[in-house]
C-alpha positions in Angstrom: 132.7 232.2 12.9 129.4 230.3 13.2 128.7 231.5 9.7 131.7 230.2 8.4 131.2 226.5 9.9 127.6 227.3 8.0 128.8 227.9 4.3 131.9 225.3 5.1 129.0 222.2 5.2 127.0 224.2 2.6 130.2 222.6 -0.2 129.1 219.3 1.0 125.5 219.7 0.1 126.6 221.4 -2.8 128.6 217.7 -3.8 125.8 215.5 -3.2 123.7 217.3 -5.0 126.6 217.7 -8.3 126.5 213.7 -7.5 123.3 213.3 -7.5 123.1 215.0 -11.0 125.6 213.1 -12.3 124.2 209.7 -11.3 121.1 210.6 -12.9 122.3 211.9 -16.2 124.8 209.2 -16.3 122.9 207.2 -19.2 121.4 209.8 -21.6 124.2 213.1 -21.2 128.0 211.9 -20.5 129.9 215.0 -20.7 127.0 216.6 -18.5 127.6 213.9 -15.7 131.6 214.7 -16.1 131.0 217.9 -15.4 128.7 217.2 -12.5 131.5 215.2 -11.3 134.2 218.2 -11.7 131.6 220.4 -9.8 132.1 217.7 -6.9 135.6 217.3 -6.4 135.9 221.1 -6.5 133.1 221.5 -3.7 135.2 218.9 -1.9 138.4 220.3 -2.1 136.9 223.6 -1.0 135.3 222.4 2.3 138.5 221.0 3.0 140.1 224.2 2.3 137.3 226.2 4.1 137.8 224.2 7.5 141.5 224.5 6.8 141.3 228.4 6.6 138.7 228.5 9.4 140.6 226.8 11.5 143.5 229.2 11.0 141.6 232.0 12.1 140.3 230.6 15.1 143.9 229.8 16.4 144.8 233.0 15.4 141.8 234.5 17.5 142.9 232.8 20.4 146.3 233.8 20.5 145.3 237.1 20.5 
């Protein structure tokens, strides 16, 4: 389970970092910097859905 929680906060470095490539490309390489952006709200979305599904398998766990 602890490795779960691990690669769960690992989508949330991954966004920064997308974010951080998009700032920086923002003036010379636009459709770079939209992609960076796509690459965030997907890592978003999937630590959302990574603590949803974790979260289903520890109540699962415990009813058991």
């Amino acid at each position: 389970m602890k490795l779960l929680k691990i690669f769960q906060y690992a989508y949330i470095i991954f966004a920064v970092l997308f974010l951080w490539d998009a700032l920086a490309n923002w003036s010379s390489d636009r459709s770079r910097s939209y992609m960076s952006l796509l690459f965030v709200a997907l890592a978003i979305f999937m630590f959302f859905f990574r603590k949803k599904f974790r979260k289903k398998i520890e109540d699962r766990n415990k009813n058991n």
